[in-house]
N, C-alpha and C positions, 0 to 999 in steps of 0.2 A: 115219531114214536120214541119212548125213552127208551133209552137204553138200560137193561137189569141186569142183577146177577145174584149169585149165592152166597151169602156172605153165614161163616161159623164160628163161632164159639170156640176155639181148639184147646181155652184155659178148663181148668177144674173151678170156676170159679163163676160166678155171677159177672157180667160187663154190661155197666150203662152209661150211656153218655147223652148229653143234651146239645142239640141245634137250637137256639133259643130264636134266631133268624127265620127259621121257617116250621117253627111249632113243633120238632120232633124229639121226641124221651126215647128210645130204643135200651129193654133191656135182656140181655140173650142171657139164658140157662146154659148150666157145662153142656156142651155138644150142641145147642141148638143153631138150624140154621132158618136163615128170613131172606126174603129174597127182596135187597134193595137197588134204588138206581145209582146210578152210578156219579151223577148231580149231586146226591145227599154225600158219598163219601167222601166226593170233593171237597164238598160246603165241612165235612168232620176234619180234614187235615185243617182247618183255619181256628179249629176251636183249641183251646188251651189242652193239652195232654194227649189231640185226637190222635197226631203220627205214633204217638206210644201203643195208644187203643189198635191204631193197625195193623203196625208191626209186629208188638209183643202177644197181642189177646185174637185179633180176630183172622181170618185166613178168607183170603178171596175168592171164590171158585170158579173157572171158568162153566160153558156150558158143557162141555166133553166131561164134565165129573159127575 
């Protein structure tokens, strides 16, 4: 079973980024959250600007939140 989680939006601003690898566009609205695996945001730290995208724009959330 994969592993999920809650991934948010914490900027005021739009955030999308492409996995071209494995066919994914993800684009979050200020505040919104999606609930993605944990595989995908690995596969986003190898893309060009993804560590920024995580760091700066998205927030990870455990299941306790």
């Amino acid at each position: 079973m994969e592993q999920m989680c809650n991934v948010k939006n914490r900027s005021g601003s739009h955030v999308v980024y492409n996995i071209p690898e494995i066919g994914v566009r993800r684009t979050f609205a200020p505040g919104e959250i999606k609930r993605l695996s944990f595989e995908e945001l690995e596969k986003l730290t190898y893309q060009r600007g993804g560590m920024e995208i995580l760091t700066r724009f998205l927030q990870i959330q455990d299941e306790a939140t």
